[in-house]
Each structure stands twice: as C-alpha cells, then as structure tokens.
C-alpha positions as CSV (number, residue, x, y, z in Angstrom):
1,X,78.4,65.2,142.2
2,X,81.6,66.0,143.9
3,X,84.7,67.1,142.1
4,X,86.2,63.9,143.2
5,X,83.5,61.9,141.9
6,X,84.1,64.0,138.3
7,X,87.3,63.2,138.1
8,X,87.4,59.8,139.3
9,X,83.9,59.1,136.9
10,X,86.1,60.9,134.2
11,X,89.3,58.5,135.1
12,X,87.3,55.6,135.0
13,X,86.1,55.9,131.9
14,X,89.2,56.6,130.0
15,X,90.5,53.6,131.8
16,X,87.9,52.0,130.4
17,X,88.4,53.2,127.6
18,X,91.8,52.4,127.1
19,X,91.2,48.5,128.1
20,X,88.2,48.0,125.4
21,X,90.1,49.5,122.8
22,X,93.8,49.1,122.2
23,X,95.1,52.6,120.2
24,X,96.4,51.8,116.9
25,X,95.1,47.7,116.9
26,X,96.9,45.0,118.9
27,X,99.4,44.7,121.3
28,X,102.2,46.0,119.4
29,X,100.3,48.9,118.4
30,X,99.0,50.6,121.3
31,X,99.8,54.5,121.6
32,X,101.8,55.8,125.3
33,X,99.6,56.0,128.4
34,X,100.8,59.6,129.1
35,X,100.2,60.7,126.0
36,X,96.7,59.3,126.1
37,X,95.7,60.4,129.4
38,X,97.1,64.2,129.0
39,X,94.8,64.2,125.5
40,X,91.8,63.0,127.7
41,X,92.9,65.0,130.5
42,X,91.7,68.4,128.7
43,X,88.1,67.5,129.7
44,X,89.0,67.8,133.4
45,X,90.7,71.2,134.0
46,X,93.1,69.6,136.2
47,X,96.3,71.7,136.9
48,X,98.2,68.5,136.4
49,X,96.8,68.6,132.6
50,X,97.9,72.0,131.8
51,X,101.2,71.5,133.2
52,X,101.6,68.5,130.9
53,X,100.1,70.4,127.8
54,X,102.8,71.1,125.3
55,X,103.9,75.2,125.6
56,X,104.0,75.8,121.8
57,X,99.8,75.6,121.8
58,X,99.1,78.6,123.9
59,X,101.2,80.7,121.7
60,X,99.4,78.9,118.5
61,X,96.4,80.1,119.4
62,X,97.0,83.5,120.7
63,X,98.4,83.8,116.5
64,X,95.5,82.6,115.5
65,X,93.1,85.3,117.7
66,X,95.7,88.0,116.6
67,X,95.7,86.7,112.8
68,X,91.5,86.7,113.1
69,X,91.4,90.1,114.2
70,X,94.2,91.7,111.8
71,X,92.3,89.6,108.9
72,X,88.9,91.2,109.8
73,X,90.6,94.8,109.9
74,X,92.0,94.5,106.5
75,X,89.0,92.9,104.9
76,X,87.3,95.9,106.8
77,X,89.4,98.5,104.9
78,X,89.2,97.1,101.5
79,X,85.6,96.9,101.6
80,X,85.2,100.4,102.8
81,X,87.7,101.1,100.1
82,X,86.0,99.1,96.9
83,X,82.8,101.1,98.5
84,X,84.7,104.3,97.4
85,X,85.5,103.5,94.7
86,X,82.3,102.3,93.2
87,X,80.9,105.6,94.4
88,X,83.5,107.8,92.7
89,X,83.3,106.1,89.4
90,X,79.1,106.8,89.6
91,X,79.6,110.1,90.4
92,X,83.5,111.3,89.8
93,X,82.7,114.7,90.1
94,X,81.5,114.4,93.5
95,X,83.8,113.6,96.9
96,X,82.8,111.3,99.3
97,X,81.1,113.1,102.0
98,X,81.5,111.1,105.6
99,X,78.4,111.7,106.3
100,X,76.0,108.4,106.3
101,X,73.3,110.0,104.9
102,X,74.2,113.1,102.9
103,X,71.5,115.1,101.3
104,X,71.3,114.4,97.4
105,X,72.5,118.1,95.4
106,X,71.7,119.0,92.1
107,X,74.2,118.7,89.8
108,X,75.6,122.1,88.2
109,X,73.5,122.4,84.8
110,X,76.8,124.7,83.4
111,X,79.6,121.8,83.8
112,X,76.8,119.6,81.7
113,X,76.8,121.8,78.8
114,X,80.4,122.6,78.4
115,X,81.0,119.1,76.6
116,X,78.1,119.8,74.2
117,X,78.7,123.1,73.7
118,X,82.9,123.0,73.0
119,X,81.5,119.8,70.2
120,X,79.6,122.4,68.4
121,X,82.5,124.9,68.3
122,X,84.6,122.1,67.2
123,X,82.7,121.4,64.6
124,X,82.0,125.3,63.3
125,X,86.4,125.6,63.8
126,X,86.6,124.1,60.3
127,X,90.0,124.8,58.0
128,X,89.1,128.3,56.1
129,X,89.3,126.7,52.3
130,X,86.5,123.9,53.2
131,X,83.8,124.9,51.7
132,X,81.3,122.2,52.2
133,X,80.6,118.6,52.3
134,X,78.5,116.3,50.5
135,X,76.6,113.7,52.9
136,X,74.6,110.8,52.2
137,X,77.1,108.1,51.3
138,X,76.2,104.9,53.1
139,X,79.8,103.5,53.1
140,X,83.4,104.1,51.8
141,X,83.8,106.6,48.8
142,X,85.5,104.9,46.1
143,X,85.5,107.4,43.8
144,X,85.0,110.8,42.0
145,X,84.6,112.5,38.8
146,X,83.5,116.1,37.7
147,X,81.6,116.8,34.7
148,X,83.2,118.4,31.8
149,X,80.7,121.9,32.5
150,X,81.8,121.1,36.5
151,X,78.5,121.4,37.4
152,X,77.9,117.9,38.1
153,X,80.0,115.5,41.0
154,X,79.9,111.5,40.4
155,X,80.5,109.1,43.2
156,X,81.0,105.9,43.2
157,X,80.4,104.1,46.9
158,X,81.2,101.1,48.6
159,X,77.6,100.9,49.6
160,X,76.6,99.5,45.6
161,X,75.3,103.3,44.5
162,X,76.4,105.7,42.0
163,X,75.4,109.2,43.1
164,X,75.1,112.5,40.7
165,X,75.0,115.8,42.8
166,X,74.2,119.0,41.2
167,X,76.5,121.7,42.3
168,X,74.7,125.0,42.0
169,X,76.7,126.6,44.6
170,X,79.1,125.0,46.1
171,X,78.1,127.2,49.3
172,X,74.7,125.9,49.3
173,X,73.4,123.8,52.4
174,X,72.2,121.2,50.6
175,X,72.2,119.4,47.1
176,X,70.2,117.7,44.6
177,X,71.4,114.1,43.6
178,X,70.6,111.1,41.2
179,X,70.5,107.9,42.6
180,X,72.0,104.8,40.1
181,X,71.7,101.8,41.5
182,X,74.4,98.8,40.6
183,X,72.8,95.5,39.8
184,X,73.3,93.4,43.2
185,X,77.0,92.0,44.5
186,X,78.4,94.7,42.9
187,X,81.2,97.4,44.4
188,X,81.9,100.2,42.7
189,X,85.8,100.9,42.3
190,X,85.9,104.3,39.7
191,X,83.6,106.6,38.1
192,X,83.7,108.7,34.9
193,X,81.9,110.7,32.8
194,X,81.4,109.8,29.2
195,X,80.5,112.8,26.8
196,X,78.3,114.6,28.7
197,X,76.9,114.7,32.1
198,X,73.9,112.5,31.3
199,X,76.5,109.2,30.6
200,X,78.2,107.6,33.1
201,X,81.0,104.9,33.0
202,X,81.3,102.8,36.4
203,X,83.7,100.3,37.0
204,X,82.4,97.6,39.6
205,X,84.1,94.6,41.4
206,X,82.0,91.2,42.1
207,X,83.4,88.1,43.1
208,X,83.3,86.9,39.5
209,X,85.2,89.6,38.4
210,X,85.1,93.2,37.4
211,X,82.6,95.0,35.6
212,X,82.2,98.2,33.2
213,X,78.6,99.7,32.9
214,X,77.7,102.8,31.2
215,X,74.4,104.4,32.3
216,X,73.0,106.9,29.9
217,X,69.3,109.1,30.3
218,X,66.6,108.3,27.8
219,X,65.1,111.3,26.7
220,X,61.7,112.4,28.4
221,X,58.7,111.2,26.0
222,X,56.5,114.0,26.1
223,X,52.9,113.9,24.8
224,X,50.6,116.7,23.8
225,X,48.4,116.3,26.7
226,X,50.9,115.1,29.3
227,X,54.0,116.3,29.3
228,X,56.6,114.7,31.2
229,X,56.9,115.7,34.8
230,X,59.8,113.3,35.7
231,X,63.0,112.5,33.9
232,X,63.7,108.9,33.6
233,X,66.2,107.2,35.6
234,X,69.6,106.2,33.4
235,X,69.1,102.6,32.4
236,X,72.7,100.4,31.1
237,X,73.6,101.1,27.9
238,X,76.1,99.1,27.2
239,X,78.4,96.3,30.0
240,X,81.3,94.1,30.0
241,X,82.1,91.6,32.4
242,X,85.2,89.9,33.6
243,X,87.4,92.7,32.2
244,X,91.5,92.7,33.4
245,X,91.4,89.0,34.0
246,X,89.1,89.3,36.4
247,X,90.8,91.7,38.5
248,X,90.1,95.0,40.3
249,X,89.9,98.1,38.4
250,X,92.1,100.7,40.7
251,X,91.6,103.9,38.5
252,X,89.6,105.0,35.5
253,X,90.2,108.3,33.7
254,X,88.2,109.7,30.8
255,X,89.0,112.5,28.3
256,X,87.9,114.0,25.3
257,X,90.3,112.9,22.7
258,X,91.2,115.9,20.6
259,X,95.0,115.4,19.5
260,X,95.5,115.2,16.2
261,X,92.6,113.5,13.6
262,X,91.0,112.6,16.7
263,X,87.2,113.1,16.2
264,X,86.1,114.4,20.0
265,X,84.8,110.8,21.5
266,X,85.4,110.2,25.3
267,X,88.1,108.1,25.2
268,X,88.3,105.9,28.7
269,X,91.4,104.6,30.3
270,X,90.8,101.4,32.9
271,X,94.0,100.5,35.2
272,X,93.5,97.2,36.8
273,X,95.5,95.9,39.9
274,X,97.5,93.8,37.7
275,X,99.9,94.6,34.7
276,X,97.1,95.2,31.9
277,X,95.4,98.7,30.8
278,X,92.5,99.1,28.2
279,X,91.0,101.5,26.4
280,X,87.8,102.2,25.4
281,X,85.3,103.7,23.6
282,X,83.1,105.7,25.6
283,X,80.2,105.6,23.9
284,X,80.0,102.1,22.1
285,X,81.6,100.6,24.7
286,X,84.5,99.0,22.6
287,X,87.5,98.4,23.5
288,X,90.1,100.3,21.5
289,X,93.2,99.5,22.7
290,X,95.2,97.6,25.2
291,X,99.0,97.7,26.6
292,X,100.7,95.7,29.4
293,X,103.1,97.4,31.6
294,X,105.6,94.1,32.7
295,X,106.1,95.7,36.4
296,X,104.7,93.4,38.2
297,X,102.0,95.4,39.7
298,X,100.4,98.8,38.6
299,X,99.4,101.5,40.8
300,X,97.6,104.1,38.6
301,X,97.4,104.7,34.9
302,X,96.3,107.9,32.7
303,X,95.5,109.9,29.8
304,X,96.3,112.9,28.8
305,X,93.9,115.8,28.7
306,X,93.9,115.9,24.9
307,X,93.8,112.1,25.0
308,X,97.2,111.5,23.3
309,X,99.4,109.8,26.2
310,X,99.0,107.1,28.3
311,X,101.1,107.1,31.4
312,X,101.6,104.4,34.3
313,X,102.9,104.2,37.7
314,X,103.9,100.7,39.0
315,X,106.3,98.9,41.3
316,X,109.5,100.3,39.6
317,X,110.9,103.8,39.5
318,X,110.6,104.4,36.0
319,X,107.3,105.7,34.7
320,X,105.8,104.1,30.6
321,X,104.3,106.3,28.2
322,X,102.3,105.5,25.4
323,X,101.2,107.3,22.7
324,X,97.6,106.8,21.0
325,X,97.8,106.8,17.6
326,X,94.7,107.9,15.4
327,X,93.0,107.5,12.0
328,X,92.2,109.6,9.7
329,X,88.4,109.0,10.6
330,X,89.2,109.7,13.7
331,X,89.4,106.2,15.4
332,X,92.2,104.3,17.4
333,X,94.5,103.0,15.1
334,X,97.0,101.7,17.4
335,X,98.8,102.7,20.7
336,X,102.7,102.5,20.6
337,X,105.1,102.5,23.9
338,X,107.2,105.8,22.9
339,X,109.1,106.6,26.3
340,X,110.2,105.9,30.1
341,X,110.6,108.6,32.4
342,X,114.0,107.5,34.8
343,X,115.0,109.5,37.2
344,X,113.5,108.8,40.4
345,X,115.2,106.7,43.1
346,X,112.2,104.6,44.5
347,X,108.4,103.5,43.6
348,X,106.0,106.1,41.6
349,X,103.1,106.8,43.7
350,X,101.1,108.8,41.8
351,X,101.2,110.7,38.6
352,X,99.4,113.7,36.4
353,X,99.7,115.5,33.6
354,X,99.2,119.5,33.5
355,X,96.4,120.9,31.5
356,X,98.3,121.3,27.9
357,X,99.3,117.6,27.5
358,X,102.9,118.4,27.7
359,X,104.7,117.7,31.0
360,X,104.2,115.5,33.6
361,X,104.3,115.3,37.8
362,X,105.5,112.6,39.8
363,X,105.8,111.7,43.2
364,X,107.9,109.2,44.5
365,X,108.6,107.5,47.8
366,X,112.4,108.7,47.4
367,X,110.4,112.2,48.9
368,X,110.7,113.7,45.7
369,X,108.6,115.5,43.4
370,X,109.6,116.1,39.5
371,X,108.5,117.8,36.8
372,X,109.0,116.3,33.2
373,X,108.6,117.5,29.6
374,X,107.4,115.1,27.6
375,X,106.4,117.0,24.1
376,X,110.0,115.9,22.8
377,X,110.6,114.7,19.3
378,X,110.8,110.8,20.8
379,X,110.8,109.6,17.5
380,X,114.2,111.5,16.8
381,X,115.7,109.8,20.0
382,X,115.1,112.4,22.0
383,X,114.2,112.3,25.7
384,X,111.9,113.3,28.1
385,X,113.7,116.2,30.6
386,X,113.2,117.0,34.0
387,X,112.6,120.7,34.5
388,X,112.0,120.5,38.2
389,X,112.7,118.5,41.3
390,X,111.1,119.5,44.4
391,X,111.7,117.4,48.2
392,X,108.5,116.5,49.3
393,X,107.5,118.9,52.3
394,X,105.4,116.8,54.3
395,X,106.8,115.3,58.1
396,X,105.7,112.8,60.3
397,X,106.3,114.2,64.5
398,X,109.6,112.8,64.4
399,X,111.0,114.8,61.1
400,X,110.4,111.7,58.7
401,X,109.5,112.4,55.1
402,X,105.8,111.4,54.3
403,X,104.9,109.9,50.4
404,X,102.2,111.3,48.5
405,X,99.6,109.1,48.0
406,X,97.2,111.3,45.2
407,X,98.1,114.0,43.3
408,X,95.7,116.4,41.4
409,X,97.0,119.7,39.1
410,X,94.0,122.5,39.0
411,X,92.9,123.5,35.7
412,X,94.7,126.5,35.5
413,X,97.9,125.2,36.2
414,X,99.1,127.1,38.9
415,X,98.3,124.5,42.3
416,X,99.2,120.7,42.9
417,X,97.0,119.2,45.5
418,X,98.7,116.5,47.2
419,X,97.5,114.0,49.9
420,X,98.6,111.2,52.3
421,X,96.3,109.4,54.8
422,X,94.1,111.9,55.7
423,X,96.5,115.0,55.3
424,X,95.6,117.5,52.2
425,X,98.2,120.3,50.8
426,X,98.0,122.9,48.6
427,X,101.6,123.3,46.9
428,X,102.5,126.3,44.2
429,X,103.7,124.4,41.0
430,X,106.2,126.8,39.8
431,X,108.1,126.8,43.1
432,X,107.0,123.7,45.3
433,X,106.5,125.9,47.8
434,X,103.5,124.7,50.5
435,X,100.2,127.2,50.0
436,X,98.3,125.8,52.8
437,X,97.7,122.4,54.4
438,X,94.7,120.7,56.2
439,X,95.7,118.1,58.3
440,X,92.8,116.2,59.0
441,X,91.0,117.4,56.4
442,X,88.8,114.0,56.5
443,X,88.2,111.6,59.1
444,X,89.5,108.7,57.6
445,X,92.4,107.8,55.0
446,X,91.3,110.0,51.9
447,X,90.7,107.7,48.7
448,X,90.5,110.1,45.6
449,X,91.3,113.8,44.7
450,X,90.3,115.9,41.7
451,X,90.0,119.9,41.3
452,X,86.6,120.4,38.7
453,X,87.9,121.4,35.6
454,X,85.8,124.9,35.7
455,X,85.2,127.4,38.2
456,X,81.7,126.7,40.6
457,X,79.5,129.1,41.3
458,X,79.9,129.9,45.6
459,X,77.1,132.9,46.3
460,X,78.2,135.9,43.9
461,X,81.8,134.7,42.8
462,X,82.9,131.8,40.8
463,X,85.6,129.3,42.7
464,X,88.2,127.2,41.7
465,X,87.3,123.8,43.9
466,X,89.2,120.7,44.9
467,X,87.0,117.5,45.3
468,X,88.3,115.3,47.9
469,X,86.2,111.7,48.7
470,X,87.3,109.5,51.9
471,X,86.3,106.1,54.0
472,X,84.5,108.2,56.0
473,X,81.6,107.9,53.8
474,X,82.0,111.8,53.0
475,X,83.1,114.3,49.9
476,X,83.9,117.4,50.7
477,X,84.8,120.7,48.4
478,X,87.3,122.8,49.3
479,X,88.6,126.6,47.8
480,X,91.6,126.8,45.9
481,X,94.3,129.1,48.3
482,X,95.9,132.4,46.8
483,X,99.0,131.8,45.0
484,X,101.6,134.2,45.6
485,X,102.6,136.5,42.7
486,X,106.3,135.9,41.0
C-alpha cells in the first residue's frame, strides 16, 4: 500500500470514527476537530502532526529520559554503598579490596587473643587489700554475719538459702559451706548468730508477712558400732510469723548481753521498715522487749556490743537511744528511752557504736560524720557530746559530696569502713583521714558491711578482715589497710 493509501485509509477511518461516535455524548458535547485529528494524527508521522504537537512534550520527555538515567545512577551508588557496608560490619577489620574476587586471608591469630588475654589481666589487677571472694550465691546478698570465734561467715540470699562458710584462711581458694534451706516463698532479709556458731537467727520476708526462724544443730547420735559420719543438718528451733506488722525486717543485730546483771544470753535486735523495733531472746525465741521510734520511717536500728543501748536511725536528724534495763536474774526487765543525739543537719544514714559501748558514729546526708559520747550520767540531765565532726570525703566527678550508705567500726577501734553504691573506704577514726578506697570494689550496689570481730587466719599471719556482700550475688573479704602512727 502506498503512503497515500496509508494516510487516506488512516483519514478515513478517523472520519469514521468521529461520525459514529460524537466525543463527550450529543451534539452539545462533541470535543474540537483539530484537537481530535492532531491526537489521531500521531499514528501517521505526518510533518503536519508534529508541527501541530504542543512544544512543552518534547521537553517533558527528554526530563523524563534524563530523570530515568540520574535515578538509575543513584540507586546504582547506594546499592554499591549498602554492599559496603554490610561487608564492613562482617568483617570491620578488613577493607574492601576492589578486586571481584579477592583471595580469602587468614585472620591474624594475635589481634584474637588480645581481648581474652587483657580480660584475664583485668581480672588478676584486683585492689591490693581484696583478699578473696566467696562464690556460690544464686542471687542478691542480703545479708552477713560473723561468728563470735570469726571463724564462721552467714549469708542470707535472695535466692531462699542461708549459707555457713568456714573460713580457715581467708587466702584459701576455696571454702566449705552449710547449706539451710528456707521453707518455700520465703526471702531472706538479715542473718545473725545466736550463741554460738551452730544457731542461727534469719529474718525472712513472704507475702504474708515477715518471718524469724532460728536454726540450731542437733547433736550427732553416735552408737558403739556406728559412729556418726555426717553431722545433721540444723532443723527450726523455734519461728514467729507476721512479726512488725507484717512488714520487712531491714536490719538484725545480735550481741551477747553482758552490761550489768545481764546473764550472757544473745540478745537480738529486729528493725522493721516501719516505726517498731523488738527484742528478743536468742535462744527461746521470746520477745523481750519492744519500742517505737514515732519518725515516720526507720532506717537501721542497733545494740550495743555489751547489749545495753539501743540506737535508731530514721527519717529525722536526731538519732533515739534506749537503754535495756536488766534483772537481777539476769532477764529484760524493761527498756527505757534515755537520750537523742541532735546535732546533725539532715537524715541519719547509718549508725555504730565502737567496741566499748560508749560512743557512737553517725553519718548524715548533711556530708558529715560525728562522733558522740554517750556514757554520760543521762539520768542527772546530762547529755550526750560530740567529740568529733569529720566532712565526709567522698566526691562524685563534678565535686559533689556523696552520703554514706553503711558504716562498720573494726574490732580494735582504730578503722571505720564506709560505703556508698559500690564505692568502699577505709577511714582512720581518730583523724577522719581516708586510709584507702576501692572504688568498685563490687559490681553492683553493695548491701551490707561488717569487719569479723577477731583476726582470720591468711597463710602464716592472722588478719583483721572486712566482709562486704552485694547484688552481685558475691561476698568478698578484704585486709584491713595500715593505720598511720600518731
């Protein structure tokens, strides 16, 4: 067919087109011939069609080539790009080599070890005074408490188990323990020893309430012909339940009461998270005596080494003291509120007396630390004195003052042992001065502090040692630092 005959075939039909079917419907709707024919004119090539055709469509589509081609180069790049990346977080001690198909190369075997390697000297770059830890806890350490011969550690744990590890050496690299099971639901808060090391008092927190059990060793039956290989497990010799109105015990401090006509028992101070403090009987169980502090909320409570003062810390500045008044047979008569240390500016913290009974230290979250005498003639009116004030020499990075949180004197008098969070120091009592300080000495917030109230045998020497017990599901014993002579 011709090109004529196209066009005119092409023609015709659009004609055609156009008088079978009116554009938009009707006579009053048809669309403009021109604009008709120059839409069907495309078909044909004709010059006259391009001339017609609009000028803004040529440059339309060249924008949409260009557009096509920039898109494909930047979706090009990126995916090179995310390639990279991928590659270098697989591998990001290696550079991307251009080459397609690079040989695979060994990885140095040196650059591996280094990690392992600077872990284990991590772990061996311990402070100098720790002296070793006690594993085995299968949660939080609640608390601690040192038989009277110091040969003996109590924990208590969040994990519902009481644990009894026999210290030695303290440089030994590992230790015997006695496992006491709670009865189930039960967390242990405190721990003390009652008597001797073979009784234990635990204080443990249900949903129902708080609980006091004391654990005690039968003695081995022996027989002629079988003599008892094993020693029995401590059964419960004596519980109470739904003590302090059903509220958590927070500390529990036991001593041998021997002020006075007191006859020797272990005497047992419970401090609950309310107002209320009770004393008890170590070995029946009994409760002996009980006091209320009216501050709101306590924060620690307790006795004196000779058992003769009570003393509590609680949402006020001022610090109670009670005295424990005994019988002649050598029983709790009463227990009388006899004095208030005032002084500070802010909130007790913590609290302890010093080995003789007869002064007190306090810390306070006005960043002090005093130093009262309390064997004064109260009855005459007289009043408790402050002998030293000390500022608190602990800082945060920016200069701030840091609170004590525990507080532990050793038995000979000479070093406070102070904590907050997971910082330990080592201060010198007579001038306040800092001995030495371990700043993470645990991994975690450390929960309880106590120095045993004997030396421990380490190899061929006998060591004063500090018992610290953490969230971190360790206790670890630590030397006592030299104190500078005066």
């Amino acid at each position: 067919m011709t090109r004529g005959g196209r066009e005119g075939g092409v023609e015709a039909r659009a004609e055609a087109s156009w008088r079978g079917e009116k554009w938009g419907g009707g006579a009053g709707g048809g669309a403009d011939l021109a604009g008709w024919q120059v839409v069907q004119a495309g078909p044909t090539f004709s010059p006259a069609g391009w001339r017609g055709m609009d000028p803004v469509v040529p440059i339309v589509a060249l924008s949409l080539v260009l557009g096509a081609i920039i898109a494909i180069l930047f979706f090009h790049s990126y995916f090179r790009k995310r390639q990279s990346e991928v590659r270098s977080i697989a591998n990001p001690n290696t550079v991307p080599n251009p080459n397609p198909n690079p040989k695979p190369k060994p990885l140095p075997k040196k650059p591996l070890s280094k990690p392992h390697s600077s872990d284990k000297d991590q772990n061996k770059r311990h402070h100098p005074l720790d002296l070793n830890t006690l594993k085995g806890h299968g949660d939080a350490v609640t608390g601690i408490c040192f038989s009277r011969d110091a040969r003996n550690l109590a924990t208590s744990c969040a994990d519902g188990v009481v644990r009894v590890f026999k210290l030695d050496d303290a440089s030994s690299k590992s230790f015997k323990f006695l496992r006491i099971n709670l009865p189930a639901g039960g967390h242990p808060t405190a721990v003390t020893f009652c008597d001797d090391a073979s009784s234990i008092v635990v204080a443990s927190h249900t949903l129902s309430g708080c609980s006091l059990y004391m654990y005690g060793e039968e003695k081995p039956k022996t027989s002629e012909n079988k003599p008892q290989t094993k020693l029995p497990l401590p059964e419960i010799k004596w519980e109470h339940h739904k003590v302090h109105d059903k509220k958590s015990i927070i500390t529990m401090f036991g001593t041998s009461a021997t002020y006075g006509s007191a006859d020797g028992s272990t005497i047992i101070v419970s401090c609950s998270e309310g107002t209320d403090i009770i004393l008890w009987h170590g070995k029946t169980g009994k409760s002996v005596g009980h006091v209320d502090t009216n501050q709101l909320k306590n924060t620690m409570a307790a006795i004196s080494p000779n058992g003769r003062f009570i003393a509590a810390a609680a949402f006020t500045a001022d610090v109670k003291i009670w005295e424990i008044v005994y019988a002649k047979d050598g029983s709790v008569k009463e227990v009388v509120n006899v004095m208030q240390l005032k002084g500070h500016k802010s909130a007790v913290t913590w609290l302890c007396f010093t080995p003789n009974s007869e002064q007190i230290i306090t810390s306070s979250k006005d960043n002090s630390i005093r130093i009262w005498n309390i064997n004064v003639r109260y009855h005459m009116d007289e009043d408790p004195k402050t002998l030293k004030v000390f500022p608190i020499p602990l800082h945060d990075s920016s200069g701030t003052t840091l609170h004590y949180d525990h507080l532990s004197i050793s038995p000979d008098g000479k070093i406070l042992a102070a904590t907050h969070g997971s910082t330990l120091q080592w201060l010198c009592v007579e001038t306040g001065k800092v001995l030495d300080t371990a700043e993470k000495a645990h991994d975690s917030d450390i929960s309880c502090i106590m120095w045993a109230p004997k030396t421990i045998p380490m190899g061929n020497e006998q060591v004063l040692v500090l018992a610290t017990a953490s969230a971190d599901k360790k206790v670890k014993l630590w030397a006592s630092p030299p104190v500078p002579s005066s």
